[in-house]
C-alpha positions in Angstrom: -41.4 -38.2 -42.4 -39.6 -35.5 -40.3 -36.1 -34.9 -39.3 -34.6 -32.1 -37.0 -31.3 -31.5 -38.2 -28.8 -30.0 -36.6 -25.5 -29.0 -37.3 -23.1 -30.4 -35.2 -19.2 -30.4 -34.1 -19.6 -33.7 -32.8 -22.3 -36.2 -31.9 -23.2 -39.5 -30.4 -25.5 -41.8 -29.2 -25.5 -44.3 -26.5 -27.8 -47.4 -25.3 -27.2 -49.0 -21.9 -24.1 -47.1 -21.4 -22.4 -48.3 -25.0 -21.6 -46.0 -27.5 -23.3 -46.9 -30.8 -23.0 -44.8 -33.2 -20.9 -41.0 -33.4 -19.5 -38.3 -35.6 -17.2 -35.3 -35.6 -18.5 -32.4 -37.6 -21.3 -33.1 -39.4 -25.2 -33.3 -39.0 -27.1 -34.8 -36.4 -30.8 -36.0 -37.4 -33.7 -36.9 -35.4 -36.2 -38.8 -37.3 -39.7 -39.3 -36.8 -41.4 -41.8 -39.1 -45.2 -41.1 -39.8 -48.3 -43.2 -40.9 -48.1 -44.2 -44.8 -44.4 -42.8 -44.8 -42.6 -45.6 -47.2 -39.8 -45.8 -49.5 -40.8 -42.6 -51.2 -40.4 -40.5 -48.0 -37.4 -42.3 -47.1 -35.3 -41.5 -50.5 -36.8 -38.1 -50.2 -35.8 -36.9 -47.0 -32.5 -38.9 -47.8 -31.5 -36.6 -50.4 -32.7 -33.5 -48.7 -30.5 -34.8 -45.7 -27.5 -35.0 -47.8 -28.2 -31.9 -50.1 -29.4 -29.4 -47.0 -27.2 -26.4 -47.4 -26.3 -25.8 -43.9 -22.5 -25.7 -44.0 -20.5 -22.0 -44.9 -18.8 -21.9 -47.6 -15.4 -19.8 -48.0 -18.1 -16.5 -47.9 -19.1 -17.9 -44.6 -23.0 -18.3 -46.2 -25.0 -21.5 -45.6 -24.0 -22.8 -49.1 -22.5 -25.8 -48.6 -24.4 -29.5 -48.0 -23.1 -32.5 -46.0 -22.4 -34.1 -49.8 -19.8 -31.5 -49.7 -18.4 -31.5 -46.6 -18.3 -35.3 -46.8 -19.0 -34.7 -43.1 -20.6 -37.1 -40.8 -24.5 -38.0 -40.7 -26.2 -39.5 -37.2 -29.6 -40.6 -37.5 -31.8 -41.4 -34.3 -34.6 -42.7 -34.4 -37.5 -40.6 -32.2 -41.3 -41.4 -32.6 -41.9 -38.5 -30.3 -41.1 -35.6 -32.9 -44.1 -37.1 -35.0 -46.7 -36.5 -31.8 -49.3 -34.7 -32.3 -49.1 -31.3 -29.6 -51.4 -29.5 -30.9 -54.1 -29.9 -28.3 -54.3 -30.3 -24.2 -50.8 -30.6 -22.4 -50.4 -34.0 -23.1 -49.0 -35.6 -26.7 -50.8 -37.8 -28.6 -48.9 -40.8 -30.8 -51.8 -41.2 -33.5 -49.5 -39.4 -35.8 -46.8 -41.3 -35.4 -46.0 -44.6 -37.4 -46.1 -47.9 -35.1 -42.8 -49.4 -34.7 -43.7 -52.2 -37.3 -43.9 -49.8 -39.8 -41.7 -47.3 -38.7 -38.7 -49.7 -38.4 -38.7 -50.6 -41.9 -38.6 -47.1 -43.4 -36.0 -46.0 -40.9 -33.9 -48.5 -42.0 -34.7 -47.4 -45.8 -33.5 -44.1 -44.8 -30.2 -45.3 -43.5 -29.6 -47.3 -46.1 -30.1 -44.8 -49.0 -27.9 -42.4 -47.1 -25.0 -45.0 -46.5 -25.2 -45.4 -50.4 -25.0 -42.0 -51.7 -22.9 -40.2 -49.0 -19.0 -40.3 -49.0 -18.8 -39.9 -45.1 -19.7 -41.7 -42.1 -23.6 -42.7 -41.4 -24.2 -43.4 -38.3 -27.2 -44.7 -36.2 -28.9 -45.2 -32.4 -30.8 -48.4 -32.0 -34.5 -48.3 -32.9 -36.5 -48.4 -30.6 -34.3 -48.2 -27.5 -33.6 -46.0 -24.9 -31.1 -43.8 -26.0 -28.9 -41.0 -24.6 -27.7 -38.5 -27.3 -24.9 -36.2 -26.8 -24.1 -32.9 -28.8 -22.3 -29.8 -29.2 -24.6 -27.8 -31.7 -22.4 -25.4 -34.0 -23.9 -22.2 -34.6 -26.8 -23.6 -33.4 -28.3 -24.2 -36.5 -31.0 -26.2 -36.0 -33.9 -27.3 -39.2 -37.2 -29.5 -39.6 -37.2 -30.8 -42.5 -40.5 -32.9 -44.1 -40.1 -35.3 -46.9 
């Protein structure tokens, strides 16, 4: 499992024009879901999601996580960041999950976030064409692997 994180002042995500799912400040996550990923991966990158220190604290050093900031947390859904790129000019989807599987883990991740995090989880809509809208802050901008 992978997630680009990136710190955000605000974020959201819309499908057909309506808005489903947003935050103010907070991390935005883009998460691909790979072959044999399960519930293992999913608590995994959950907690590394929620403990990332990417926040400043009162130094103005990256020592603070979103479990501190109780800020908000948007997960999207994106098959493409598992691709595999390392060859030709065009990507290859081998190394990423199949929706059937995918789906399932996703929604693992979403729901162990929801349960240990204080602020606001947010989501796309698997699967679906989605338009996301940012403004990074700083940018600070991680992958993370679970």
């Amino acid at each position: 499992m992978l997630a680009l994180i990136q710190r955000v002042e605000r974020a959201s995500v819309t499908v057909d024009g309506e808005a489903v799912g947003d935050i103010a400040g907070g991390l935005l996550a883009l998460v691909g879901v790979e072959p044999g990923d399960g519930a293992a991966q999913a608590g995994r990158m959950a907690r590394r999601l929620l403990g990332y220190r990417v926040f400043a604290d009162a130094g103005g050093r990256m020592n603070l996580a979103l479990s501190d900031t109780g800020g908000g947390l948007l997960l999207v859904s994106q098959f493409t960041l598992a691709a595999d790129t390392s060859s030709g000019m065009r990507a290859g989807f081998s190394t990423a999950a199949a929706p059937g599987e995918a789906e399932p883990v996703f929604n693992q991740l979403v729901a162990s976030c929801r349960g240990a995090h204080r602020g606001r989880v947010e989501t796309g809509r698997f699967g679906a064409h989605m338009k996301v809208d940012l403004v990074n802050d700083g940018p600070v901008t991680f992958l993370l692997r679970a």
